[in-house]
C-alpha positions as CSV (number, residue, x, y, z in Angstrom):
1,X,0.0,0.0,0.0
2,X,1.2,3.5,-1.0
3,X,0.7,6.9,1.1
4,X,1.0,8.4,-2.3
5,X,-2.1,11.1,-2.5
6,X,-5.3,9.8,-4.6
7,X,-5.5,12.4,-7.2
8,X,-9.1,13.3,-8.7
9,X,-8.7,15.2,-12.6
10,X,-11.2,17.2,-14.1
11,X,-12.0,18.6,-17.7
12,X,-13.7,21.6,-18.4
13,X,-16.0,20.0,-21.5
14,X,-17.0,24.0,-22.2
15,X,-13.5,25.7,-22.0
16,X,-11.4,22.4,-23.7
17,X,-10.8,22.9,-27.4
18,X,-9.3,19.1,-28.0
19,X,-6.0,20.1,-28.8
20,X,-5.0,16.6,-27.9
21,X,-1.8,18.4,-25.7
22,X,-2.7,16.8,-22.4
23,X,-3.7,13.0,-24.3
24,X,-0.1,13.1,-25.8
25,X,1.8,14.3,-22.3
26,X,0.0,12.3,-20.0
27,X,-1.4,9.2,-21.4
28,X,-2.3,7.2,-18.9
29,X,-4.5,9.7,-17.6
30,X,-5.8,11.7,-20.2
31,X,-7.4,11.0,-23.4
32,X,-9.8,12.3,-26.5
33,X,-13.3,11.6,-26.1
34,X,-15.3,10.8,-29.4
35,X,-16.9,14.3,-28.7
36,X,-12.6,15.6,-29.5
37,X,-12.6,17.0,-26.0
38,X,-10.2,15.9,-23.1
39,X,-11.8,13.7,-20.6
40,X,-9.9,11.8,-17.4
41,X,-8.7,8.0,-17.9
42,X,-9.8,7.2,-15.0
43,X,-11.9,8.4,-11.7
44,X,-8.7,8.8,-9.8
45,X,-5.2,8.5,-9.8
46,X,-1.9,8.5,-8.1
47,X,0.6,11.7,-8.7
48,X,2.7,11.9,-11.6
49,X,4.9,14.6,-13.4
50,X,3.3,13.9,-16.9
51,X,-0.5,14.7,-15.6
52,X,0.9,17.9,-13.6
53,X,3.0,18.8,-17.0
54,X,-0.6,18.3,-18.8
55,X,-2.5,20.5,-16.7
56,X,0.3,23.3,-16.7
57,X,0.6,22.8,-20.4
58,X,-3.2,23.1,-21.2
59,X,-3.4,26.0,-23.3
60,X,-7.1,26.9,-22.4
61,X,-6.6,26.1,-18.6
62,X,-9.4,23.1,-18.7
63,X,-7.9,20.8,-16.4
64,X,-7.5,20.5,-12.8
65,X,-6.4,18.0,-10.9
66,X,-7.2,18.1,-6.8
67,X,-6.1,16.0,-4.0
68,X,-8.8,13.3,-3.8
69,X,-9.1,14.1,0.0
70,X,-9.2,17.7,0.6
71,X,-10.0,18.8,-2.8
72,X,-7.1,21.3,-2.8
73,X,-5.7,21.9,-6.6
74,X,-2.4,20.3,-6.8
75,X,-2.3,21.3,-10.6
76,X,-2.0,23.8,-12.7
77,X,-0.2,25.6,-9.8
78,X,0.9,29.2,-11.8
């Protein structure tokens, strides 16, 4: 058993434009939907650089990805 934080990601269906950024950085994590929008792999996950890189790198600022406990953001942290 890990202590690693749970990590919960979310994507903003009206702001994402499906530039398919996120998919390509953090694949385990992220993919395209069939609607071309970003949508989360999975209902939660366990920290990794690639997902933070994602949400940092999102150029419309759709995803967020919170500590599955508290809620607080972990990323994009500007």
């Amino acid at each position: 058993m890990t202590d690693a934080p749970r990590l919960v990601v979310t994507v903003d269906q009206g702001r994402c434009i499906g530039s398919g950024l996120c998919a390509r950085t953090a694949p385990a994590d992220l993919l395209l939907a069939a609607n071309g929008r970003a949508a989360p792999a999975r209902s939660q996950t366990g920290p990794s650089e690639e997902l933070t890189e994602a949400a940092e790198l999102c150029p419309v600022e759709a995803i967020a990805v919170r500590d599955a406990a508290t809620g607080a953001l972990v990323a994009p942290v500007w």
